[in-house]
N, C-alpha and C positions, 0 to 999 in steps of 0.2 A: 504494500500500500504506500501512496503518497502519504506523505506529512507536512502540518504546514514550517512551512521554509522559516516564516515571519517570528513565529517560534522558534525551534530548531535551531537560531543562529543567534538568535538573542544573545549579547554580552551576561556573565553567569551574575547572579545576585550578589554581588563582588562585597558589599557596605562590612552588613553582619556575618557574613563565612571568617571573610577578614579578622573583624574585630575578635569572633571566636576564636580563631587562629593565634591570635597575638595573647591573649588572653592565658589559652592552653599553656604556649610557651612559656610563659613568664610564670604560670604557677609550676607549670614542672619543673622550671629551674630556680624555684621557691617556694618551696613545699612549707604549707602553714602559712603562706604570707596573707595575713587578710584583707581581702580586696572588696570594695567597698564598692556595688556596681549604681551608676547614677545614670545609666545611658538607656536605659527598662523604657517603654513606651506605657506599660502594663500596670495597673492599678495593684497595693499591693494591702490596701486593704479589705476584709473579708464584707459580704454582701450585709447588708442593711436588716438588722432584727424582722421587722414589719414585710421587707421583701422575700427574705427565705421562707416564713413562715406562711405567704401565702401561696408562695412556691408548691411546698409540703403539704398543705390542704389541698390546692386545685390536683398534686398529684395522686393523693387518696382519693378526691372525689372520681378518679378516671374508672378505679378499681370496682367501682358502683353502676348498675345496668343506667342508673338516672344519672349520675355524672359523666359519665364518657363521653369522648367528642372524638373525633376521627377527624377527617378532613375538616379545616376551618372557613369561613366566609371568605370569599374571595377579597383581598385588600387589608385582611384582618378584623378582627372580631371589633365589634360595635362600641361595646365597653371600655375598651383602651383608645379608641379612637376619635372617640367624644370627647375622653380625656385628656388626650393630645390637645386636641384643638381647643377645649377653652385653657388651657392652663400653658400652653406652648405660641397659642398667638392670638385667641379673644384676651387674652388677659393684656396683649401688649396691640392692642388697635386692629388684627390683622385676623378678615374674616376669610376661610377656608371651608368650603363644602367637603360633604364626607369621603366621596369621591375621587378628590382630588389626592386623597392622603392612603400612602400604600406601607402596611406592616412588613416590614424583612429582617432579616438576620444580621443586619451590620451595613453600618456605613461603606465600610471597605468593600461588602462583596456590593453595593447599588452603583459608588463612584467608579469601578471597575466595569458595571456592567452598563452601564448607559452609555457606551459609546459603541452597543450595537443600535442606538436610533440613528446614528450615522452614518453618512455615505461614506462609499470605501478609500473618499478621496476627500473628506472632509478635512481642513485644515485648524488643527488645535495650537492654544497656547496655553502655555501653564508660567506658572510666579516659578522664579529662581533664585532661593532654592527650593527643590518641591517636594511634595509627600508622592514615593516612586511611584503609588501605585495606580495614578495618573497616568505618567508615560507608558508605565508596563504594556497597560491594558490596550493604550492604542497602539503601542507596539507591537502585541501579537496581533492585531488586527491588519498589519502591515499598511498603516496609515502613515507609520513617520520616516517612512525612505530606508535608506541606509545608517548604519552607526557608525562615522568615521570619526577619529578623532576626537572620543568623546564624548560626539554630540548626535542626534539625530538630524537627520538630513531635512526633514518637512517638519520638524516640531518649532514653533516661535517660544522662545522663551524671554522673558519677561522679569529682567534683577530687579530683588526687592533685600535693597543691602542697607546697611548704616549709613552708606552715604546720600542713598535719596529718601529717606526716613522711610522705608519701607514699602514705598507709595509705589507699585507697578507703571512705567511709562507705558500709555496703552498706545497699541500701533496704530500708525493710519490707515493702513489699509483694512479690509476685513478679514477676520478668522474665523469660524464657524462656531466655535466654541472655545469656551476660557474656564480653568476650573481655580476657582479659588476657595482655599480654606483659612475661615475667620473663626475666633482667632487659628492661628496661624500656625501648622507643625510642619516644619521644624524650628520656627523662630519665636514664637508665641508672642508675636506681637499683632495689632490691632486696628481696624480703619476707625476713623471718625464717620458719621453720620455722612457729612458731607462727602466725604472723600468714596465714599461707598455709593454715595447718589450720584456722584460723576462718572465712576463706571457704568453706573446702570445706565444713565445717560448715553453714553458712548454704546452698551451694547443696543442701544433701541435704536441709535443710530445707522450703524453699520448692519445691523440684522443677526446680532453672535448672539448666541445660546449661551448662558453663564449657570457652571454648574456650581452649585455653594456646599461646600462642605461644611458641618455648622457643628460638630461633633465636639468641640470642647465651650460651647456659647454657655454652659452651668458656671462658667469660672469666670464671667465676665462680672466685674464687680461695679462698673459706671454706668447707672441706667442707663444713660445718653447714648451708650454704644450698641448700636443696634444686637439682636439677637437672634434675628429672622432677615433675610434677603427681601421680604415683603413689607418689613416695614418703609422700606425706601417707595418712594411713587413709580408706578411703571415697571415694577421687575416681576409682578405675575406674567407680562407681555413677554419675559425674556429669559428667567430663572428655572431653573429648577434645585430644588435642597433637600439635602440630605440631611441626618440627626440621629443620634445614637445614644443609647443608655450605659454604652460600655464606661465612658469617662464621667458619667454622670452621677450612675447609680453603680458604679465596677459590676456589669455586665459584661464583660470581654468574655467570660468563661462560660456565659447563660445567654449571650446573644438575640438580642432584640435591637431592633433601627426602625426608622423609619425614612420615605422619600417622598416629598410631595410636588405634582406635578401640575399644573395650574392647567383649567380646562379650554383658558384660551392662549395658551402656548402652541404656537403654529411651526413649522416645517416645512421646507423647499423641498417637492418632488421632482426627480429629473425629467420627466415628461409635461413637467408643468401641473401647478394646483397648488394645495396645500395638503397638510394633513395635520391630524391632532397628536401629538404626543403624547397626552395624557392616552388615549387610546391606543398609541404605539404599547406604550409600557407596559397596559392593562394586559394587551395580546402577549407581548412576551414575558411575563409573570404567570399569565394563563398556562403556557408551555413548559415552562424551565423550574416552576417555585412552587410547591407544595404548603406555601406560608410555613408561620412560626408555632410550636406547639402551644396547645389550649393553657397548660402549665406556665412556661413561660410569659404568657401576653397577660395570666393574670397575674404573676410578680410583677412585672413590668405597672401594670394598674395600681398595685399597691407602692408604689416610688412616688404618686398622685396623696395618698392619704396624709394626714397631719401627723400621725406617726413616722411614716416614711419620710414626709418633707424634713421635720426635724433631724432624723438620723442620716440624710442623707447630705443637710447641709453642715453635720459634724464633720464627714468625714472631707467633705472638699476644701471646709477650712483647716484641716490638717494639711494637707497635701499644700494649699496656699501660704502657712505657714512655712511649711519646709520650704517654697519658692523663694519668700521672702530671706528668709538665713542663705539661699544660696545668692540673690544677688544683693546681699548688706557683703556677704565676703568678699564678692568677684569687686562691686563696687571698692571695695578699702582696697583693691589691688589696681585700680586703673585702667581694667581689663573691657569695656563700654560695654556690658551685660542690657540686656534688652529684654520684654515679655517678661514672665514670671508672676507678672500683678494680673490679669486677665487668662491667663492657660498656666499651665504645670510645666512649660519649658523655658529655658533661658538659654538664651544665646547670647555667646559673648565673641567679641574680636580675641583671636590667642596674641601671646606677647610676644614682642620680638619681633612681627612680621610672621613666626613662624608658618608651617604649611598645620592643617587640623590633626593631620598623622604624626608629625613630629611632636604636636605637643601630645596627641594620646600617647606616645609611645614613652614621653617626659615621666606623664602625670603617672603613669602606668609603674613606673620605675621609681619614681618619688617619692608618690601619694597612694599606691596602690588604690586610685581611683579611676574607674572605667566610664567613660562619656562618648562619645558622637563625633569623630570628624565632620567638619560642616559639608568637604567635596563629598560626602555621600549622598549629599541632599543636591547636588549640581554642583556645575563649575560655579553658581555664584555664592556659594559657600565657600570656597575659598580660604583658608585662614580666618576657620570659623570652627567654633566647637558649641554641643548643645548637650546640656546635663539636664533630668528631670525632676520632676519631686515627687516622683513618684516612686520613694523610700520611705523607710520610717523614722520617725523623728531623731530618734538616737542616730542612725547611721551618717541621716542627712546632717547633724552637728559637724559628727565628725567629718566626714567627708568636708563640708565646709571648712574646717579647721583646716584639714591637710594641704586643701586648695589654697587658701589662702598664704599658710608658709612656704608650700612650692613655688606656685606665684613670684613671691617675695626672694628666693633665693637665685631668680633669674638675674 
């Protein structure tokens, strides 16, 4: 059999094998060293009292001829989805029919799959530097050319560095699609209202599709900054978002998201016309997705209840906390740490000029602390490194501690 090529040839998932790699090394030729890993994407606290526990009942109820559920409502179940919408965007001005709002398993597998609404020659851009699994996905669809040098050959990429405060310069001409994640991983930083309404602007312009990844908007602490892609004017016309309970509620291991697709979001057919999106998606979610277990979507309900809200804004303000110790130390080093107040990531410029690898390889040898080259996230990472807070408090001390003397003995 043939195989696809666009696959098949793909550069290997180089970032994490690597960092694994270096990692192994350095404890085999330092056995006991304890290393203190700060580079986790992964929530590392346990799930929310109120949410296991209705976990555990909806699962008992399946055991019962009158509990059982089998296949669920197409889009997902009614109860969680009501939920969604008033406490995800009636609560912040933004009216969404039922409809319009699809249950899935993760942010990661929708931003991945939604660029089968695209034509095979549709041209994307993504912010640099970017969360891979972006490019991946139009990569195996053999939308971005060749990989030379790098780079892909049809991908536009779009630096969102320290030196233009993070603001994407958006291109003049059109791209089809642009995928942005607010706040922002790998750099956890933020748009203002305005600056988010000028994209929008520009995509209504040009006619692009902006896909919003919105999966860390729980950690956003300034009402002002938006939290839904809808609340800007005009980006039902042009958006589609995504949203997840992994970061929210540490669902990474229990897996529930959500994607909403506005029903008068339109599509250029090659033969001429339009077509609806929201209806594209519906048909291929009808094909490929069996939805989310009955189990599942009712924990997910219970992250909604007042039990839930409180324990689950305990645990983000941990993880905010640990943000803040990592950049009060990066800060006291001169190091221009970014994010951390709004997402669980910091990004900081490494010292020296250094490249991201040579200081992981530094800090690794130092500080027996493990973080992020920024070139993993693109070339405009750069002499870029990204640690998370998503440790626990003790570790995240120390590890700040060690950063900061390491730092300091450059």
């Amino acid at each position: 059999m043939r195989v696809n090529d666009h696959l098949a040839t793909m550069p290997a998932g180089y970032l994490f094998a690597e960092i694994a790699k270096r990692v192994r090394d350095h404890e085999a030729a330092h056995p006991g060293s304890p290393l203190i890993r700060m580079g986790i994407g992964d929530v590392t606290l346990p799930l929310a009292g109120a949410v296991a526990k209705a976990l555990a009942e909806a699962a008992m109820d399946m055991t019962t001829p009158e509990g059982f559920h089998g296949y669920g409502p197409e889009g997902g179940y009614r109860f969680l989805k009501e939920l969604i919408l008033r406490h995800d965007y009636a609560a912040r001005g933004v009216h969404l029919e039922e409809d319009e709002l699809f249950i899935t398993d993760g942010a990661k597998t929708d931003t991945a799959a939604l660029q089968e609404l695209f034509a095979p020659d549709a041209l994307i851009a993504v912010t640099d530097p970017v969360y891979p699994v972006y490019v991946d996905a139009n990569a195996m669809a053999g939308r971005l050319g060749a990989y030379q040098d790098g780079r892909w050959q049809r991908l536009v990429t779009l630096p969102v560095t320290h030196e233009n405060g993070f603001m994407p310069q958006l291109p003049r001409h059109r791209v089809d699609a642009l995928y942005l994640c607010l706040p922002n991983n790998p750099t956890g930083t933020v748009l203002t209202r305005t600056q988010l309404q000028a994209i929008v602007d520009w995509a209504r312009e040009k006619g692009t599709l902006l896909i919003f990844d919105a999966a860390y908007k729980a950690f956003i602490q300034d009402p002002d900054i938006p939290q839904s892609i809808y609340e800007l004017e005009g980006a039902r016309e042009v958006a589609i978002e995504c949203c997840s309970f992994s970061k929210t509620a540490g669902f990474t291991g229990v897996r529930c998201a959500w994607t909403v697709v506005p029903r008068q979001l339109m599509g250029r057919m090659a033969k001429g016309g339009d077509a609806s999106l929201n209806a594209m998606w519906k048909r291929r979610l009808g094909s490929k997705f069996n939805g989310v277990s009955y189990p599942v979507q009712r924990a997910a309900a219970a992250v909604y209840s007042p039990e839930g809200q409180g324990q689950i804004r305990q645990a983000l303000a941990y993880y905010q906390q640990n943000a803040a110790l990592l950049l009060k130390a990066l800060s006291d080093t001169g190091c221009e740490p970014v994010g951390g107040v709004h997402a669980p990531y910091v990004w900081m410029k490494t010292p020296g000029g250094m490249s991201g690898w040579a200081f992981f390889d530094y800090l690794l040898r130092e500080a027996q602390v493990v973080g992020t080259p920024g070139e993993g996230f693109g070339q405009g990472g750069a002499g870029c490194f990204r640690l998370t807070a998503f440790s626990t408090l003790e570790h995240t001390r120390e590890a700040a501690a060690r950063l900061r003397a390491a730092i300091n003995k450059l």
